[in-house]
C-alpha positions as CSV (number, residue, x, y, z in Angstrom):
1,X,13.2,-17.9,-12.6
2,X,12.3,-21.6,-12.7
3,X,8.3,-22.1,-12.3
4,X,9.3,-24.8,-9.2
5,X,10.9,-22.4,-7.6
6,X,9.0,-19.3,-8.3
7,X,5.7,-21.3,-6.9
8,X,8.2,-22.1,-3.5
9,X,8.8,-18.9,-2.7
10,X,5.4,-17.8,-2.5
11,X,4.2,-21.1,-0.8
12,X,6.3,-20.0,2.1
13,X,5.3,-16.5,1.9
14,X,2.2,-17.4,2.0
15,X,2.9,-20.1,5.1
16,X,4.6,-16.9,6.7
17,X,1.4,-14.4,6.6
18,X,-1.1,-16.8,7.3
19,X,1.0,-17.3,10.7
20,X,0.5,-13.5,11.4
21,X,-3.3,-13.5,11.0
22,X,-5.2,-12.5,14.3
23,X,-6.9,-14.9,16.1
24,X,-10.2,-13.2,15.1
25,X,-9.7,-13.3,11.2
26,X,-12.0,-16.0,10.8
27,X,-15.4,-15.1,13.1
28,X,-18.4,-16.0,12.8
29,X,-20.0,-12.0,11.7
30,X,-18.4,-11.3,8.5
31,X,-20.7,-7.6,8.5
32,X,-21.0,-8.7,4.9
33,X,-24.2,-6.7,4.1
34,X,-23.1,-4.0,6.0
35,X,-19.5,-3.8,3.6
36,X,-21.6,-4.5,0.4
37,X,-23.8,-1.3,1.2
38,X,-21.0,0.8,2.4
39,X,-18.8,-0.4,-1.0
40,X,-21.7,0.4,-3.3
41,X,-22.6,3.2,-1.7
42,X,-21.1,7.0,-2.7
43,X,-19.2,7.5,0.9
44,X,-17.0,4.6,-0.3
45,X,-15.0,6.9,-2.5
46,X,-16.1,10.3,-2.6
47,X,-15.6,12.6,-5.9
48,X,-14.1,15.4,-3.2
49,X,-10.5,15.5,-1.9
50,X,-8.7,17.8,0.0
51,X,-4.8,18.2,-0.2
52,X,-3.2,16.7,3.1
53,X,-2.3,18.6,6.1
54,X,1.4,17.1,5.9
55,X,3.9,17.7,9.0
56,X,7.4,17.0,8.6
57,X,9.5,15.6,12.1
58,X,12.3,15.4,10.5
59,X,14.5,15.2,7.0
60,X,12.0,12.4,5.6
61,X,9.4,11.3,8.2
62,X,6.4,13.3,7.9
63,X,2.9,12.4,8.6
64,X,-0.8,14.1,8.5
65,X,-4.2,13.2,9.8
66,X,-6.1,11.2,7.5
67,X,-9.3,12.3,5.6
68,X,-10.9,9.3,7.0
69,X,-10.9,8.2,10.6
70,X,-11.8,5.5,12.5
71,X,-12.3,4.6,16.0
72,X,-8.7,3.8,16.7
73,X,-6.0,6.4,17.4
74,X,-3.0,4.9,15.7
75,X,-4.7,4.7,12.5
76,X,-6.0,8.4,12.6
77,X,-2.5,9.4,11.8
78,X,-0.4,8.6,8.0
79,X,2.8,8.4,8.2
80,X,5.2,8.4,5.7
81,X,9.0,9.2,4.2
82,X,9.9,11.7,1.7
83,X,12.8,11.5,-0.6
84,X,13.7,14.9,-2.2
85,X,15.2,15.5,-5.2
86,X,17.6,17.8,-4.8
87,X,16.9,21.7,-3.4
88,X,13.9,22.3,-5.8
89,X,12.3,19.4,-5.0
90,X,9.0,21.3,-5.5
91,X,9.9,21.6,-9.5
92,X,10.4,17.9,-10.1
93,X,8.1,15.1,-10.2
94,X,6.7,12.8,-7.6
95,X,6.8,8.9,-7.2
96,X,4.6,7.7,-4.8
97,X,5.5,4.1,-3.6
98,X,2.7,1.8,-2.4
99,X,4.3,-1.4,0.0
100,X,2.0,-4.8,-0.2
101,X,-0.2,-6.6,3.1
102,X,2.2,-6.8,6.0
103,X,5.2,-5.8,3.5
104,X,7.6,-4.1,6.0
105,X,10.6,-5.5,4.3
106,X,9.9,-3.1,0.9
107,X,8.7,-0.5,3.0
108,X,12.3,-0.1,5.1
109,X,14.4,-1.2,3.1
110,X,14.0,-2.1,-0.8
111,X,11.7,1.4,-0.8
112,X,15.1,3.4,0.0
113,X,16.8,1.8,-2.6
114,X,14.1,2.4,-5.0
115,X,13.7,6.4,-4.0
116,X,17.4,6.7,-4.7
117,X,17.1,5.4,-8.1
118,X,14.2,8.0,-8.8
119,X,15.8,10.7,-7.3
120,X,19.0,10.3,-9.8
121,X,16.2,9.7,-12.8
122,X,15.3,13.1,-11.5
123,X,12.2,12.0,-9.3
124,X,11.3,12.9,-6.1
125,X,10.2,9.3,-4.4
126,X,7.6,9.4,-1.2
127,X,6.5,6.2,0.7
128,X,3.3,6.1,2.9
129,X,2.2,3.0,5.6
130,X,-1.0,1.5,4.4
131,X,-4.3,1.7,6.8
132,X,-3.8,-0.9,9.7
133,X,0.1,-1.3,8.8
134,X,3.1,-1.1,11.0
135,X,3.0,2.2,13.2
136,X,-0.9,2.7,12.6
137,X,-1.7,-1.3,13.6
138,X,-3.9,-1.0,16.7
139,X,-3.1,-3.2,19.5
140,X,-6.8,-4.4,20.1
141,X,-6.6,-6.2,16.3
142,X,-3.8,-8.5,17.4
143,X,-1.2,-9.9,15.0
144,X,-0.1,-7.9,12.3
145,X,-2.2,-8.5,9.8
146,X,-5.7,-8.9,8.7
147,X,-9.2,-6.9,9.4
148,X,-11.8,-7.6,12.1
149,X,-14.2,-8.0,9.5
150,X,-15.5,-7.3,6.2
151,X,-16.7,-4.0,6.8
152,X,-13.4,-2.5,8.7
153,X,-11.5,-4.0,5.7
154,X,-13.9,-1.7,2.8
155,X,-13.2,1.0,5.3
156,X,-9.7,0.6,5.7
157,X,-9.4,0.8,1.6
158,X,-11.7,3.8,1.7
159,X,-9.5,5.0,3.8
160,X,-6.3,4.3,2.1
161,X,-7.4,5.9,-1.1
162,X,-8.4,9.0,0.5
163,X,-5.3,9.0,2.1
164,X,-3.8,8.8,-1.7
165,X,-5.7,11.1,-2.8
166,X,-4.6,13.7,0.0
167,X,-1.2,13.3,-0.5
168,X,-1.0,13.6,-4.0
169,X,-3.2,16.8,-3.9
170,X,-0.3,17.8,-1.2
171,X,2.4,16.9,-3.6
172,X,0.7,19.4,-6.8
173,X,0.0,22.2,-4.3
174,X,3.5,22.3,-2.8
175,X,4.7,23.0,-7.0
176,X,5.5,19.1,-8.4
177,X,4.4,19.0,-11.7
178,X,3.3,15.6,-11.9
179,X,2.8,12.6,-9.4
180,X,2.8,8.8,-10.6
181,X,1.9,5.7,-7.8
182,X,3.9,2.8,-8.5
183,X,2.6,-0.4,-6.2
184,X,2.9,-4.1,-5.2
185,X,0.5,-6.4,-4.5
186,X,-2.0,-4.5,-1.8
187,X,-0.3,-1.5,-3.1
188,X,-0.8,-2.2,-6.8
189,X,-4.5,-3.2,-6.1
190,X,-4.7,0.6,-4.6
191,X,-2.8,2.5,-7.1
192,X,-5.1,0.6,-9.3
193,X,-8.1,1.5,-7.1
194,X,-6.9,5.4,-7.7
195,X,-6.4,5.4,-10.8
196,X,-9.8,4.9,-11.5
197,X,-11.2,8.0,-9.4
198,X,-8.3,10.1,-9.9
199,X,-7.5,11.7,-13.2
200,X,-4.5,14.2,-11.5
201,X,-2.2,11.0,-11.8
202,X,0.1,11.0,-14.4
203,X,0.9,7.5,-14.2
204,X,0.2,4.0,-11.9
205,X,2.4,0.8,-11.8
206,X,1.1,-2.1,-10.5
207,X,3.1,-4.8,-9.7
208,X,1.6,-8.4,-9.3
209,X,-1.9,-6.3,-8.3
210,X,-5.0,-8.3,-6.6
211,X,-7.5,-8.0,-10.2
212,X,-10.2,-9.3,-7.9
213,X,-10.0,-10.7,-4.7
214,X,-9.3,-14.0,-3.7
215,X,-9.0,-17.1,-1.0
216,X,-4.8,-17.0,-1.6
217,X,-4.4,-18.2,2.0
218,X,-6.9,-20.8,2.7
219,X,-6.2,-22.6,-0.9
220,X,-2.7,-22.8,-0.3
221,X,-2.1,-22.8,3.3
222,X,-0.3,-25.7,5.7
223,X,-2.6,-25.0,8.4
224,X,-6.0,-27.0,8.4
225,X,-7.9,-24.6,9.9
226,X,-7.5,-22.2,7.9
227,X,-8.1,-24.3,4.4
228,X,-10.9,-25.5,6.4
229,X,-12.4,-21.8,5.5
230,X,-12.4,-22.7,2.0
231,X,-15.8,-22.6,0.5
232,X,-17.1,-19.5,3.4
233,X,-14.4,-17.7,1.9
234,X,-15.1,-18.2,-2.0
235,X,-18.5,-17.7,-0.9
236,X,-18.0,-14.2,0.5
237,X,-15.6,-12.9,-1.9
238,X,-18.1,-14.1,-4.5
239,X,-20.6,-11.5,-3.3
240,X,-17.7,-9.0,-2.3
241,X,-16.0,-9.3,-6.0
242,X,-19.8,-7.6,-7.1
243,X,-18.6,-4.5,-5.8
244,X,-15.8,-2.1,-7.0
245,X,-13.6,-3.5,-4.6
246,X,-12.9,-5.7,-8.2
247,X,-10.4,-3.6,-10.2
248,X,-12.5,-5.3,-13.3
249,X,-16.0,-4.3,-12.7
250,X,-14.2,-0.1,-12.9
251,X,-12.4,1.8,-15.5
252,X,-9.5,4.4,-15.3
253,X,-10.0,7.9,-15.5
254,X,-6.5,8.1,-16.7
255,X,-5.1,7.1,-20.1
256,X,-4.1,3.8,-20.3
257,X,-1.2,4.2,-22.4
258,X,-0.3,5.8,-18.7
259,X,-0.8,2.3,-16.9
260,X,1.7,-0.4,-16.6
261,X,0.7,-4.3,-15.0
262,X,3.3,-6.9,-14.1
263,X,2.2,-10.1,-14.4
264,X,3.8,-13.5,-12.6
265,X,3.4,-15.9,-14.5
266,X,3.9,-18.3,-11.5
267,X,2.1,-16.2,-8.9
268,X,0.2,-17.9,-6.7
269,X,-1.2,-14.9,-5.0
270,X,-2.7,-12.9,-7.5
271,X,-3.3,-15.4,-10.6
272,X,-2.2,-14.4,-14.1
273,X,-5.9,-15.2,-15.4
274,X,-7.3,-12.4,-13.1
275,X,-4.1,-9.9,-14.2
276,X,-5.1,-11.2,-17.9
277,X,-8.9,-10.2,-17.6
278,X,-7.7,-6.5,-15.9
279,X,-5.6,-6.1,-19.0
280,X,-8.5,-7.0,-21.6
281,X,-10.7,-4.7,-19.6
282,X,-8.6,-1.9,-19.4
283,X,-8.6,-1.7,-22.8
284,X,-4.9,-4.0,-23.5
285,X,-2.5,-1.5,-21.5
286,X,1.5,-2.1,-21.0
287,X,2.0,-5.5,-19.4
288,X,5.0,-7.1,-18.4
289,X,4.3,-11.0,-17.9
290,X,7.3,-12.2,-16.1
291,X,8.6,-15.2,-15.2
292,X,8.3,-15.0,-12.0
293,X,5.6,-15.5,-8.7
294,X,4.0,-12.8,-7.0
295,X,6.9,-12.9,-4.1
296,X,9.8,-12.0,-7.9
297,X,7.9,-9.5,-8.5
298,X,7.2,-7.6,-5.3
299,X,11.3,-8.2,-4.3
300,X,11.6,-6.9,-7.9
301,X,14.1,-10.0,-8.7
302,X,14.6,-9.3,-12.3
303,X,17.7,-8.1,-13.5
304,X,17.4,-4.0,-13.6
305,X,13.9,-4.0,-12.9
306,X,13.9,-0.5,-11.1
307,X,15.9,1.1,-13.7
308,X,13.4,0.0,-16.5
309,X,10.4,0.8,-14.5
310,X,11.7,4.4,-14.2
311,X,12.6,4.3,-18.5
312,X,8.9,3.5,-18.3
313,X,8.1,6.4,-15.7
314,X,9.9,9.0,-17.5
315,X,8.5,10.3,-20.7
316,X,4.6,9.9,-18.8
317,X,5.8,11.8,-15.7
318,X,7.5,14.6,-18.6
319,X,3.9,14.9,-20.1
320,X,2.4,15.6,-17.0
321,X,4.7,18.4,-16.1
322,X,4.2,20.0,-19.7
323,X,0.4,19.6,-19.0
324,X,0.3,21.1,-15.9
325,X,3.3,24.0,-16.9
């Protein structure tokens, strides 16, 4: 893809989410302290995880009470789809797909496409809504994305990687024989996040993943207000990029022969530099720099991109099963 219109598509993306931000994104109490003692504290992610409680209401939709609950009731409960691989599902691997911030489009309908393609490579394929997301988005927040503050967002991504964690211990106790995440953008970031704390995995894809975090919406948003947020914003993230909320300040537990990054080369939402440094860190894993932004790589817009990313899948999610036979 051209690097003009790479950059356009994720201008207007980015136009598009900063419309769905809740009036009360921006206020006044950040709760920094309180999220840089909770993120550097051990309750932020605990070395114990229990497999999830999963209940199926129906062929695919299942859901379970997460490990980690808050004070609203939507968000108490996971939800999620499950894709079987044939009648012995239990004796195949697992794929579990992670969707981006606000990303409903992959999460109904490129995210079936994609669990087809893994069930034919052999795969079963499970999606699960994020913390906050669709379903599980309380009423009281307003819009349909964002976090009251700094400390409900750590605890939402404590939250979501418990909620990992859970269902891939679900996924080995009901028989699988190995279980890879495979993520974009938000979802990247927390594959990421697990791979570092979770040395079950066999495997973790991140596509266009947020290295460290940064002000994406107030450097390249239309709205005057919220670039106005500018140098608050860098100056929070500054102190919130200290913490291991910063994929490069924390290693992987798992091999990273076993890790695969996708880099856009014109993403303006997660810049290639940070992608760069995550690579160096993590000791030079498989990357794929593509021409593309971050919105190409999260539509997966390259030619047979799903079909290579399983090639890629395949021989990691093989050694797992012989490990664990």
């Amino acid at each position: 893809m051209i690097a003009p219109l790479a950059k356009l598509l994720d201008w207007l993306a980015i136009q598009a989410s900063t419309l769905k931000l809740p009036a009360n994104f921006y206020r006044n109490n950040p709760r920094l302290e309180e999220a840089l003692e909770f993120l550097n504290g051990p309750e932020f992610i605990p070395n114990e995880s229990h497999p999830a409680r999963v209940e199926f209401n129906g062929r695919r939709d299942f859901r379970f009470p997460t490990p980690r609950p808050c004070d609203f009731t939507e968000n108490n409960v996971v939800h999620g789809r499950f894709y079987r691989c044939g009648g012995r599902w239990q004796e195949q691997p697992a794929v579990v797909l992670l969707h981006g911030s606000g990303d409903s489009l992959n999460y109904n309908f490129r995210f079936p496409m994609v669990a087809r393609q893994c069930n034919r490579a052999g795969f079963n394929a499970v999606t699960l809504v994020a913390p906050y997301h669709f379903q599980r988005r309380p009423r009281q927040l307003g819009g349909s994305l964002g976090y009251s503050d700094l400390l409900q967002f750590a605890q939402a991504t404590a939250q979501a990687m418990a909620e990992i964690r859970a269902l891939t211990g679900w996924l080995l106790k009901e028989g699988c024989p190995a279980v890879a995440l495979w993520g974009y953008s938000m979802g990247a970031w927390y594959a990421g996040m697990a791979a570092c704390h979770d040395a079950r995995l066999a495997a973790a894809v991140l596509g266009a993943p947020c290295a460290r975090l940064n002000p994406w919406a107030e450097k390249h948003a239309a709205s005057p207000r919220i670039r106005s947020m500018l140098p608050r914003t860098e100056q929070l993230l500054e102190k919130v990029n200290l913490t291991p909320l910063n994929l490069t300040r924390i290693h992987p537990v798992i091999p990273s022969k076993n890790i695969l990054l996708m880099e856009g080369i014109y993403d303006l939402g997660c810049p290639k530099d940070d992608i760069e440094d995550l690579w160096q860190t993590w000791g030079q894993p498989d990357i794929w720099r593509l021409p593309h932004g971050h919105v190409g790589i999260c539509c997966g817009l390259p030619p047979g991109f799903t079909g290579r990313v399983l090639d890629w899948l395949a021989p990691r999610l093989e050694a797992g099963r012989k490990n664990n036979s």
